[in-house]
MARBA-3410 file (N, C-alpha, C, O; in Angstrom, 1 decimal):
198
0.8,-1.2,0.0,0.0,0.0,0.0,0.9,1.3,0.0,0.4,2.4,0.0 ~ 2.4,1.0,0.0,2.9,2.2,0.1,2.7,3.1,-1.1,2.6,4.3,-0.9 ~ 2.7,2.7,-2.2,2.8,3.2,-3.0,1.8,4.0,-3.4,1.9,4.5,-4.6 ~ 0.9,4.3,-2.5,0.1,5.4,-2.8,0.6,6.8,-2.2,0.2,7.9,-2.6 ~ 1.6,6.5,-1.0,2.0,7.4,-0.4,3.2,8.2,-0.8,3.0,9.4,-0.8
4.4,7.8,-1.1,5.9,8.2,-1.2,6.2,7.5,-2.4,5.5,6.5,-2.8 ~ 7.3,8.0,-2.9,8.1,7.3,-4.1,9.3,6.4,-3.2,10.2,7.1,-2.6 ~ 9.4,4.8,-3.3,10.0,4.1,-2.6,11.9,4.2,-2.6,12.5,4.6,-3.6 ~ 12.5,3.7,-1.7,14.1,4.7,-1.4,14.6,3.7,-2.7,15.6,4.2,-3.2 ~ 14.3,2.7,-3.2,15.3,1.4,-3.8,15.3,2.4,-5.5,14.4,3.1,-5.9
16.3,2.2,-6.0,16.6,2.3,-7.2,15.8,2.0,-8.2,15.4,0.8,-8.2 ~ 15.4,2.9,-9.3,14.7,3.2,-10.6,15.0,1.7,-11.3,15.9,1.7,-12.2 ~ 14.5,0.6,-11.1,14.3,-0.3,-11.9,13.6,-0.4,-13.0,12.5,-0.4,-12.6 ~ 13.6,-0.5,-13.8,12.3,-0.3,-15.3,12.2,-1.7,-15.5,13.1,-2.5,-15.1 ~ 10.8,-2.1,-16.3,10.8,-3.4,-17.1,9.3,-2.8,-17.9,8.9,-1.7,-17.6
8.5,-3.6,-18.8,7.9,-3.1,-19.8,6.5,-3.9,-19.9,6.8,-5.0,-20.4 ~ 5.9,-3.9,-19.8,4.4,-4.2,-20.3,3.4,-3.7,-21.3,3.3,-2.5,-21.5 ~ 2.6,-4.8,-22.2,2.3,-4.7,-23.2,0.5,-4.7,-22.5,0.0,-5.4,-21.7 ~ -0.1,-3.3,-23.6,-1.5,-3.2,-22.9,-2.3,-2.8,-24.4,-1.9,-1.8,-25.0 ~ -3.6,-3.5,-25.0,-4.3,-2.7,-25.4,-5.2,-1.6,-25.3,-6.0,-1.9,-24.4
-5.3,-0.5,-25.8,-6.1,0.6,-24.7,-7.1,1.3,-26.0,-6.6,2.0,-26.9 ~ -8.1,1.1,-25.9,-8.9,1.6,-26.9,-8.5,1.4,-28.5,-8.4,2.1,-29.5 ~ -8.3,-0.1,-28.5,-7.8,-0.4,-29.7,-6.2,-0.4,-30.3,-5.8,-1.1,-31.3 ~ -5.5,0.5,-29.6,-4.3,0.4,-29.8,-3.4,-0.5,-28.6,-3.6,-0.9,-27.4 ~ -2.2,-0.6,-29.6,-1.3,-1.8,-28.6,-0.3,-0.8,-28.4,0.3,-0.3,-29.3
-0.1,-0.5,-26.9,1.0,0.1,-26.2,1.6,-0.4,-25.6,1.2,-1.5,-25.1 ~ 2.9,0.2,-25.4,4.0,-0.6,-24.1,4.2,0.6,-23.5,4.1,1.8,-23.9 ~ 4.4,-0.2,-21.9,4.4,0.8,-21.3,5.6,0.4,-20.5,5.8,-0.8,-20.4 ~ 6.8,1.5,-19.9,7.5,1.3,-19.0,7.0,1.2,-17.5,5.9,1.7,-17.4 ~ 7.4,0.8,-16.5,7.1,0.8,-15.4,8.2,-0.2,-14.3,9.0,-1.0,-14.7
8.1,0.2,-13.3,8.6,-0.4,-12.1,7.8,0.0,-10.3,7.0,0.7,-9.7 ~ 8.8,-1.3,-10.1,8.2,-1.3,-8.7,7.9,-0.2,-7.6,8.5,0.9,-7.6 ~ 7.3,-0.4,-7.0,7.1,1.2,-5.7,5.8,1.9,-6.7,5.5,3.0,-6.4 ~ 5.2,1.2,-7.6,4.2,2.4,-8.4,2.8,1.2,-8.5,3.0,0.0,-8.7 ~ 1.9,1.5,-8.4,0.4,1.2,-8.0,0.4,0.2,-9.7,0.7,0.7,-10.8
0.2,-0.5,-9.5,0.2,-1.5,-11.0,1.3,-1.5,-11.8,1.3,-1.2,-13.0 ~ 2.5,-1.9,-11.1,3.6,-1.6,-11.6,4.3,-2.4,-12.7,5.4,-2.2,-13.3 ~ 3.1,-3.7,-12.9,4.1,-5.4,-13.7,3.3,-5.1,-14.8,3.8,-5.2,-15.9 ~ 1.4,-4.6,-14.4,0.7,-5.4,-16.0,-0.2,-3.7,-15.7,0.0,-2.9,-14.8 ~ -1.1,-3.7,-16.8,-2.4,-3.5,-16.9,-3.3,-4.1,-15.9,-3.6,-5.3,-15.9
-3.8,-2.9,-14.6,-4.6,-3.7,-13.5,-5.9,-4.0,-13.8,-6.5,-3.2,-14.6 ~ -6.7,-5.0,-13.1,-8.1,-5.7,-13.9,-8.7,-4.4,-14.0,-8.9,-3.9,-15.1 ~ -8.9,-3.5,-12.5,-9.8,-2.5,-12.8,-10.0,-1.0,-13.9,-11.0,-0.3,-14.3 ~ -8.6,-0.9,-14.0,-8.2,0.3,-14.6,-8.6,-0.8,-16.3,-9.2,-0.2,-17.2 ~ -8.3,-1.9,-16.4,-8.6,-2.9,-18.0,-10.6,-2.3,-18.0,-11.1,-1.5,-18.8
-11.2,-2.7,-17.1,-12.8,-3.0,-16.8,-12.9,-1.4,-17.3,-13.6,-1.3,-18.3 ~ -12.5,-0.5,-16.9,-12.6,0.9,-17.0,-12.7,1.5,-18.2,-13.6,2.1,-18.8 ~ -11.4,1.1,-18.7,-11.1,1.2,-20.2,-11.9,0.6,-21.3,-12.0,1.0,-22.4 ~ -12.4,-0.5,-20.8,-13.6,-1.5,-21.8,-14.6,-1.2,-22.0,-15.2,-1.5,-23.0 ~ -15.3,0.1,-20.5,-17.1,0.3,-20.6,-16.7,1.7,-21.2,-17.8,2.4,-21.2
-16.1,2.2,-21.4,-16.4,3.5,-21.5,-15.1,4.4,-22.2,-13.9,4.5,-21.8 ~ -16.0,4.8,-23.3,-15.3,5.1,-24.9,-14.5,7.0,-24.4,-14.9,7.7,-23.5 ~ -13.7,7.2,-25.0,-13.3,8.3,-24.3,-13.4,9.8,-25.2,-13.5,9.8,-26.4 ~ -13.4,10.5,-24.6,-14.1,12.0,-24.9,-13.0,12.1,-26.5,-11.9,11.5,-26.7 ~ -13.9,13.1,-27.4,-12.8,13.2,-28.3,-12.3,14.3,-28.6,-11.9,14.6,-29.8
-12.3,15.1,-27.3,-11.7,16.7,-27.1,-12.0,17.0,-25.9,-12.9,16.4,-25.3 ~ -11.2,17.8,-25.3,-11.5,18.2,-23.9,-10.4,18.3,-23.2,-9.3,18.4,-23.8 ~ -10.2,18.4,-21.7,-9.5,18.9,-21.0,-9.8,17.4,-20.0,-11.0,17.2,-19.8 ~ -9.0,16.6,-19.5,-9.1,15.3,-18.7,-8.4,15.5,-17.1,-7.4,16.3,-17.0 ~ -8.6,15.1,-16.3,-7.6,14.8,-15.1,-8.0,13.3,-15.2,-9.1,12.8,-15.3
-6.5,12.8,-15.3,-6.6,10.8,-14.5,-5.4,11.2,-13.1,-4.2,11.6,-13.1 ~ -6.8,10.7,-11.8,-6.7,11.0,-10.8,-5.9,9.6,-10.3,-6.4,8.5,-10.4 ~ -4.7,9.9,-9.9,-3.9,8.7,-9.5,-3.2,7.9,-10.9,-3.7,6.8,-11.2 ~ -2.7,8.2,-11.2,-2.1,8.1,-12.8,-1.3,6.8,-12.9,-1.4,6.2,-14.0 ~ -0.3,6.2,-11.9,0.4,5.5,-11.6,1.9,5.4,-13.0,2.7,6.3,-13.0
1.8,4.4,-13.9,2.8,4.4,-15.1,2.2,5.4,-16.2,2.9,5.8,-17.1 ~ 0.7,5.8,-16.1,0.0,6.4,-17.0,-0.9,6.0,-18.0,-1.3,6.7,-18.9 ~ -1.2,4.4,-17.7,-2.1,3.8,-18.2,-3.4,4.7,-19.5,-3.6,4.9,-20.7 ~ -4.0,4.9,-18.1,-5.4,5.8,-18.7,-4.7,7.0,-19.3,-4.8,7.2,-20.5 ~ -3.9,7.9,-18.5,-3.3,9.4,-19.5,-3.2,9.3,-20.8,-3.8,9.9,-21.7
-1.9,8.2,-21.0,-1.6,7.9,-22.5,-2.7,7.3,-23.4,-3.2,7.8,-24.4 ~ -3.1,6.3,-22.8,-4.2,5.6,-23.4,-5.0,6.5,-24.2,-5.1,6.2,-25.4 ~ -5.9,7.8,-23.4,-6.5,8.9,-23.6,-6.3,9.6,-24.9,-7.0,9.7,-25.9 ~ -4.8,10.1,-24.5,-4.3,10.9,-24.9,-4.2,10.3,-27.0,-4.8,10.9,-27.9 ~ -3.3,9.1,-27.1,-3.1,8.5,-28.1,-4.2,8.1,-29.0,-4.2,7.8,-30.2
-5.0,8.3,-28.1,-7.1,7.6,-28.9,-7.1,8.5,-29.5,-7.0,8.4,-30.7 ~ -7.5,10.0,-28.6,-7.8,11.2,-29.3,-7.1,12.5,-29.0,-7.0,13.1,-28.0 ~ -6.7,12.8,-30.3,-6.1,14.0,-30.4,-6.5,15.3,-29.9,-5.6,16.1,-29.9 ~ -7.5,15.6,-29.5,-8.1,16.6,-29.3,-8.1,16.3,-27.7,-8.9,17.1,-27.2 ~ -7.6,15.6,-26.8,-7.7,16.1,-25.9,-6.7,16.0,-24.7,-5.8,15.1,-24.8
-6.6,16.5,-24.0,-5.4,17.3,-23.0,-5.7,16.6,-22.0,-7.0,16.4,-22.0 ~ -4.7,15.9,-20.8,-4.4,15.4,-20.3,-3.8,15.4,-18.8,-2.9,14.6,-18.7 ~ -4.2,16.2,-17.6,-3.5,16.3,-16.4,-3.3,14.9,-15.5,-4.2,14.4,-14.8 ~ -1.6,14.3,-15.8,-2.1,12.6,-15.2,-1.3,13.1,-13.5,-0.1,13.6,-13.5 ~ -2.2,13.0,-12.2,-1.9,13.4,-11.2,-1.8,12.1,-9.9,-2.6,11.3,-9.6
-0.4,12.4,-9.2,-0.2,11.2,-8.5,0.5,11.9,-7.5,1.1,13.0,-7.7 ~ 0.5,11.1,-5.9,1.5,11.5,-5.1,2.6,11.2,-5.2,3.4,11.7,-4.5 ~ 2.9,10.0,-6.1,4.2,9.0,-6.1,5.1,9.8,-7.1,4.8,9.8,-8.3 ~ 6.1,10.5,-6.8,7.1,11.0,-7.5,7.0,10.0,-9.1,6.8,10.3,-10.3 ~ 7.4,8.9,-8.4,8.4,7.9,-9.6,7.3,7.5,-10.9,7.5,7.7,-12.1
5.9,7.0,-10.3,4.7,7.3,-11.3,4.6,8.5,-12.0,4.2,8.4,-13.2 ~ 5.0,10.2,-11.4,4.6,11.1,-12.4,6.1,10.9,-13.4,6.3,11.5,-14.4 ~ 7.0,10.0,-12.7,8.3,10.1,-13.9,7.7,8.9,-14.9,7.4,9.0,-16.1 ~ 7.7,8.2,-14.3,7.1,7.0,-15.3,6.1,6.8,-16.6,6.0,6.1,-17.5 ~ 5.0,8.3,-15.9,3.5,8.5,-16.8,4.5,9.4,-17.8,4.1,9.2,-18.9
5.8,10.6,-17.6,6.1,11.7,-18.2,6.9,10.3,-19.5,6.6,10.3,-20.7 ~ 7.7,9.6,-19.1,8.6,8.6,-20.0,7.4,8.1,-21.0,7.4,8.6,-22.2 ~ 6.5,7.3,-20.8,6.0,6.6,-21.3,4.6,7.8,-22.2,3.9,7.4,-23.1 ~ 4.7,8.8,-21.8,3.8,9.9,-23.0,4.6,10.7,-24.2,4.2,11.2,-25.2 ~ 6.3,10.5,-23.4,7.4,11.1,-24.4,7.1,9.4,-25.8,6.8,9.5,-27.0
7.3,8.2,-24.9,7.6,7.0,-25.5,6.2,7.1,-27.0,6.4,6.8,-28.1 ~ 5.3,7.4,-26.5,4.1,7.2,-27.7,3.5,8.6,-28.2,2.3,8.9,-28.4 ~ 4.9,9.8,-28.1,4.5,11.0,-28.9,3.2,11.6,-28.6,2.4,11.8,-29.5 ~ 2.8,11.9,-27.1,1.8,12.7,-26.7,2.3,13.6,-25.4,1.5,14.2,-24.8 ~ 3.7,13.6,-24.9,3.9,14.4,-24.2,3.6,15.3,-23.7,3.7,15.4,-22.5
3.1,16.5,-24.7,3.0,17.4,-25.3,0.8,18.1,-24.9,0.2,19.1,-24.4 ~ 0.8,17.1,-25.3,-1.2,16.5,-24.3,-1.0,15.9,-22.9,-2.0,15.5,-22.3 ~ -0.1,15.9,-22.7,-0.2,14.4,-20.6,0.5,15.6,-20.1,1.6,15.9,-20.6 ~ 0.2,16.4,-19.2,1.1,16.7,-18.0,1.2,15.7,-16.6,0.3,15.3,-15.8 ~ 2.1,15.6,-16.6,2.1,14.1,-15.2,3.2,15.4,-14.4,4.2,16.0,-14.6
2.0,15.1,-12.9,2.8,16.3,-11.7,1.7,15.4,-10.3,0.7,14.8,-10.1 ~ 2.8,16.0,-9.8,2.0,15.9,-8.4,0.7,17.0,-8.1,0.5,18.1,-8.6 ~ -0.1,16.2,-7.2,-0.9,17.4,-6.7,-1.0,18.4,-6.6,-1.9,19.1,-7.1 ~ 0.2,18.7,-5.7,0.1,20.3,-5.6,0.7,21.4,-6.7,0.9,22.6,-6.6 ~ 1.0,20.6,-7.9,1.5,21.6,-9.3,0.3,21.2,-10.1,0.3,20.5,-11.1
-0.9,21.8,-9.5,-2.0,21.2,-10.7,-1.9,23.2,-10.3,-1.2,23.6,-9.4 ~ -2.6,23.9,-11.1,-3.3,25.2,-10.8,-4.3,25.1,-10.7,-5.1,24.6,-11.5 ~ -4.4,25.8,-9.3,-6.4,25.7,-8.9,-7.0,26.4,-9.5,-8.1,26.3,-9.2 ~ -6.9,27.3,-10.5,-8.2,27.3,-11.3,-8.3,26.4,-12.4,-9.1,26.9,-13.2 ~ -7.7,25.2,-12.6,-7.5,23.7,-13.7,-9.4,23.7,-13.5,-9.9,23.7,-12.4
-10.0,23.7,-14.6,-11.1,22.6,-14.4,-11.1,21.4,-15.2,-10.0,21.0,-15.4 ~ -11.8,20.9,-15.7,-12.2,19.0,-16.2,-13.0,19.0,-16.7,-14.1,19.1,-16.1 ~ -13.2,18.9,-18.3,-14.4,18.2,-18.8,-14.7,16.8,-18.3,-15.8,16.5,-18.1 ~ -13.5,16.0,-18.0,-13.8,14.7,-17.5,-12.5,14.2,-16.5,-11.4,14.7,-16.6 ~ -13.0,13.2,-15.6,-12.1,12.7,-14.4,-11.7,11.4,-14.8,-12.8,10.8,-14.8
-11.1,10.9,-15.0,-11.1,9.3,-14.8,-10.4,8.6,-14.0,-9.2,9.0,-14.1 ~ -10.6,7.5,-12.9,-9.6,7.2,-12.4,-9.9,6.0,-11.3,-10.7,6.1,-10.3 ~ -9.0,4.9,-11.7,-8.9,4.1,-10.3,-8.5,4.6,-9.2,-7.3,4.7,-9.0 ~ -9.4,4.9,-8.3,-8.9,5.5,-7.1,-8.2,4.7,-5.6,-8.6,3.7,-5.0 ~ -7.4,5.3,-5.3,-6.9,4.1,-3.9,-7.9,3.8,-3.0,-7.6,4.2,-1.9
-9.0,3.3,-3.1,-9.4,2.5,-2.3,-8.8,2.1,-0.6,-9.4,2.2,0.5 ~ -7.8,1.6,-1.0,-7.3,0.8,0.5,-6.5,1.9,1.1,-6.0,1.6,2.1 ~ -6.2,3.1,0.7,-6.1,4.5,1.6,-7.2,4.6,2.8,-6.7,4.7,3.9 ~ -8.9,4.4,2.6,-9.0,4.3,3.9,-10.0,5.3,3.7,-9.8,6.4,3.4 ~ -11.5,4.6,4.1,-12.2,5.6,3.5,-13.1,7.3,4.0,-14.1,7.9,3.7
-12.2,7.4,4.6,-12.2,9.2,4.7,-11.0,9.5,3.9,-11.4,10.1,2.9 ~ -9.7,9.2,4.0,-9.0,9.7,3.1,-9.4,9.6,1.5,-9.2,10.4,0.7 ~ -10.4,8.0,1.4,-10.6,8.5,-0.6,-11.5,9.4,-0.4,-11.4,10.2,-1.3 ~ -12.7,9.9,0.8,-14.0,11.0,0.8,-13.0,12.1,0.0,-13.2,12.6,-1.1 ~ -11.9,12.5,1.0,-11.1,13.6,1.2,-10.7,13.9,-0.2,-10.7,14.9,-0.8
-10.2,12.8,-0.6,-9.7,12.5,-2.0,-10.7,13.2,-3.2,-10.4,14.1,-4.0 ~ -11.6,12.8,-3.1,-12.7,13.1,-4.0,-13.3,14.1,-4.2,-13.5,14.6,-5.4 ~ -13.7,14.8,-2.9,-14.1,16.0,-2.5,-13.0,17.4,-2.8,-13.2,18.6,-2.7 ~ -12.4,16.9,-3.1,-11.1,17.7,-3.8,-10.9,18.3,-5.1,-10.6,19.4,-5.6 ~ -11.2,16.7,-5.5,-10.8,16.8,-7.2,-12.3,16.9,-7.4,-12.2,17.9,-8.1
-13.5,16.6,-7.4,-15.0,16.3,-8.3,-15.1,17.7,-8.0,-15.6,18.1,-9.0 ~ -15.0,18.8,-7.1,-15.2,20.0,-7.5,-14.8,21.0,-8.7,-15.3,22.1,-9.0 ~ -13.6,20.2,-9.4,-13.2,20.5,-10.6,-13.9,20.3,-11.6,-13.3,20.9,-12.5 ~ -14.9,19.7,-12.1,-15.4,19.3,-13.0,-16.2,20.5,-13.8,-17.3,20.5,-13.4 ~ -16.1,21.2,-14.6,-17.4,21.8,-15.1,-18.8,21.2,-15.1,-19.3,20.1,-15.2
-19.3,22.7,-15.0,-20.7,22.2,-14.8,-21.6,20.9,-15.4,-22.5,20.2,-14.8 ~ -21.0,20.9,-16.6,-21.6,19.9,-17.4,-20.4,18.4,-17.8,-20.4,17.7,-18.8 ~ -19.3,18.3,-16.6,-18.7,17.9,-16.5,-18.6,16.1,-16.3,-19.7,15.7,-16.2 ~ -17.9,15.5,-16.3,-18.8,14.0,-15.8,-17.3,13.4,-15.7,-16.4,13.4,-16.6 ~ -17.2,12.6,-14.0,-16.1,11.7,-14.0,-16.1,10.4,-14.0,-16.9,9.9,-13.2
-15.5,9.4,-14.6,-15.4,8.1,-14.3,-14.8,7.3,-13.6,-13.6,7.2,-13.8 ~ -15.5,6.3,-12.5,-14.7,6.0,-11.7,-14.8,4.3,-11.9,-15.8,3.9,-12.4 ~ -13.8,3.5,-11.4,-13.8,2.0,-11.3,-13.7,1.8,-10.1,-12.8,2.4,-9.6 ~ -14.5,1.1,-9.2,-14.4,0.3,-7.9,-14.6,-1.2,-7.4,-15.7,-1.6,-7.1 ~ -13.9,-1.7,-7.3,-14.2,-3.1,-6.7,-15.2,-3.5,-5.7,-14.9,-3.4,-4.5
-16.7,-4.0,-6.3,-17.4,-4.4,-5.4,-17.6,-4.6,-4.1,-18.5,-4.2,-3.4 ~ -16.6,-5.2,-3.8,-16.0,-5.9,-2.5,-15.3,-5.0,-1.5,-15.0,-5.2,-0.3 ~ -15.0,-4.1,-2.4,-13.8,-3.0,-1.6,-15.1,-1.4,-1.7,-14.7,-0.2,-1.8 ~ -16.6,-1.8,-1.7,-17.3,-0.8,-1.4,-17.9,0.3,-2.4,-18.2,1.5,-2.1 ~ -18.0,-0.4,-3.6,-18.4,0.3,-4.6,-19.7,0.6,-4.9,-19.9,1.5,-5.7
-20.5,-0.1,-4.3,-22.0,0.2,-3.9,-22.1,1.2,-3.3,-22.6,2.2,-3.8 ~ -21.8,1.3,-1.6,-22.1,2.5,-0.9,-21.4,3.7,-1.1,-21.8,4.8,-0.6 ~ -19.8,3.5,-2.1,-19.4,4.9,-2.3,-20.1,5.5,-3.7,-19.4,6.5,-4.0 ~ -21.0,5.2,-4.5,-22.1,5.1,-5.1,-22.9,6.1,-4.5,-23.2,7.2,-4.9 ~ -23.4,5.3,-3.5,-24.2,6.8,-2.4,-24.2,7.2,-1.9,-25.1,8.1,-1.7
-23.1,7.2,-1.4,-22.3,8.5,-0.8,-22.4,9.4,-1.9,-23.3,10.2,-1.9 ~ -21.4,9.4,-2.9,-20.9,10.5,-3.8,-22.7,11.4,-4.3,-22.7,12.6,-4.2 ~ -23.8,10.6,-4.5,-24.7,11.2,-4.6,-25.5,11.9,-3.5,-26.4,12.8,-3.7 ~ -24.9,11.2,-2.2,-25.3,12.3,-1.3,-24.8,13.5,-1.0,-25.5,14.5,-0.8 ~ -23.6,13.5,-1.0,-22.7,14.7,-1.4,-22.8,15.7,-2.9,-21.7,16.1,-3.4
-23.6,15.8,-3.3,-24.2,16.1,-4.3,-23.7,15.9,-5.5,-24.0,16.8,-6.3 ~ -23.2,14.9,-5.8,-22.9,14.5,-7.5,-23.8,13.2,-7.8,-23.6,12.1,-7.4 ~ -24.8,13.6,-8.6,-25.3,12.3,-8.4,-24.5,11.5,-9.5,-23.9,12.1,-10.4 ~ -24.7,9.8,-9.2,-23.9,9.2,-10.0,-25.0,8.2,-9.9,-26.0,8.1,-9.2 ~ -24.3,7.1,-11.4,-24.9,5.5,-11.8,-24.0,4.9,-11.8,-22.9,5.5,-11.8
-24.0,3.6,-12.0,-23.5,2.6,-11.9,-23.9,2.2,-13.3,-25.0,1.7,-13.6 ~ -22.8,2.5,-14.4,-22.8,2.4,-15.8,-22.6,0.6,-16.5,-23.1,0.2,-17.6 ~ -21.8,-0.3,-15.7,-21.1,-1.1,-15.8,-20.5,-2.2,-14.5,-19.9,-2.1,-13.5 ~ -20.9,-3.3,-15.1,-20.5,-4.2,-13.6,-19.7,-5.3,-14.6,-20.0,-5.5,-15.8 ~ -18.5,-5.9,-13.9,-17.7,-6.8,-14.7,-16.7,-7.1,-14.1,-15.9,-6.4,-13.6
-16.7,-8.3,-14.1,-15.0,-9.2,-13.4,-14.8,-8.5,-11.6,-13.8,-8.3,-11.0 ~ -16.3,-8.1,-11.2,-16.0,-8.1,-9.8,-16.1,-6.4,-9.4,-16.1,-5.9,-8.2 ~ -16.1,-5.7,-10.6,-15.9,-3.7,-10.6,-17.0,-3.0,-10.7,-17.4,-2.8,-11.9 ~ -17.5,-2.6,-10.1,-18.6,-1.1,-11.0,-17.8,-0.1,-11.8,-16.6,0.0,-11.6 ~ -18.3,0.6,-12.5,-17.9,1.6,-13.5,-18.7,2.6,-12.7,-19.8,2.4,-13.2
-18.8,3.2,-12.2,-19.5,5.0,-12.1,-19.6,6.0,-12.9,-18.6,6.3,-13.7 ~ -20.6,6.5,-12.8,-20.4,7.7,-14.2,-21.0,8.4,-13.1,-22.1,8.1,-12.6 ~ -20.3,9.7,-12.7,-20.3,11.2,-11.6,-20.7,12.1,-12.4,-20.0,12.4,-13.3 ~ -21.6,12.7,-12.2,-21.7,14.2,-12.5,-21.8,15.3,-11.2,-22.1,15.2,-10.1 ~ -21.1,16.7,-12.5,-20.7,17.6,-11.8,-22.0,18.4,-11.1,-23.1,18.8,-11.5
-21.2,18.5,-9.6,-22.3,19.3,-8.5,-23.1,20.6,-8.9,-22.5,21.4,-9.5 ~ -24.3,20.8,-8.6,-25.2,21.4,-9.2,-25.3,22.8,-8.8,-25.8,23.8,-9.4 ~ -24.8,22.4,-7.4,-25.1,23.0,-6.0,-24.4,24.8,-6.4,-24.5,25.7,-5.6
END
C-alpha cells in the first residue's frame, strides 16, 4: 500500500508491459514502488472496456500511476489534454517517459498534486482510485478533485465491489454529484459522476 503514499528509497528499476487501450497496442515502461507496476490492472482494463473516451476536452486521471489511462487517452484522441496526477514521485516520472515513449507528451502533463493550478477545471475525471487509503482519506480524495469538473462535466470512476463500490455510489450522490453505476464486470462497478449542481 505504500505506494500510494511516497516514491520508494530502492533504485529506478524499469521493465515493460504490453497493454491494449482503446484499440491500440502500447507498451508501457514501469517499475516497482508504483500502483500497478508489472501489468495493466483488472480494474483500470474493466474501466477502459465500458467507457469510450471523450474526443476533445480537458481530462484529469486521478492517480495516474505508469499512465495507463493518460496515454491511453491521450493517443485515442487528439483533441484532448491530459492532467495525469499522482502523489508518487516515480509514477509522475514514469507517466512523463511513457507519454514522451508514444508522442503525446506534449497533451499528458504528469505532476503531483500540488502543481495542478487551482483554477485547472475537467471536462472529464477518470480514475482508479486508492481504495485501501481508507475511506475518509478517498472521501477527502474526491471532494477535492469532483469539485473541478465543469458544470456539465462528468467523472469516471472504477471500484471493486467488495472493496465498497455500492455505498461509495451513495455517498458521492449524497454529497451532491449524483452518479450510476454504468457497468459491472469481473467483480468492478464503473460509475459515471456528474458535476455538482449545488
Amino acid at each position: 500500500m505504500s505506494h500510494y503514499f511516497h516514491t520508494p528509497d530502492e533504485p529506478l528499476v524499469t521493465h515493460e508491459f504490453d497493454a491494449t487501450i482503446f484499440g491500440n497496442d502500447l507498451t508501457f515502461t514501469a517499475a516497482g514502488g508504483v500502483f500497478s507496476g508489472t501489468r495493466l490492472d483488472l480494474g483500470t482494463s474493466v474501466l477502459l472496456r465500458e467507457v469510450d473516451p471523450p474526443e476533445e476536452g480537458h481530462v484529469l486521471d486521478l492517480g495516474c500511476g505508469v499512465g495507463t489511462i493518460a496515454v491511453g487517452l491521450a493517443v485515442a484522441a487528439p483533441g484532448v489534454t491530459v492532467d495525469a496526477v499522482d502523489v508518487n514521485a516515480r509514477a509522475v516520472e514514469l507517466t512523463r517517459m511513457n507519454a514522451a515513449r508514444h508522442g503525446v507528451a506534449e497533451r499528458v502533463h504528469a505532476v503531483g498534486p500540488d502543481e495542478v493550478a487551482p483554477e485547472a477545471r475537467y471536462d472529464e475525471i477518470w480514475s482508479n482510485p486508492p481504495i485501501r487509503i481508507g475511506k475518509q482519506a478517498l472521501h477527502e480524495l474526491l471532494l477535492t478533485w469532483l469539485p473541478r469538473l465543469r458544470p456539465d462535466g462528468v467523472a469516471w470512476l472504477v471500484v471493486g465491489k467488495n472493496l465498497g463500490g455500492d455505498s461509495l455510489q451513495r455517498w458521492l450522490t449524497d454529497q451532491g454529484f449524483p452518479t450510476e453505476r454504468v457497468a459491472s464486470a469481473k467483480g468492478f462497478r464503473v460509475l459515471r459522476v456528474a458535476a455538482s449542481q449545488a
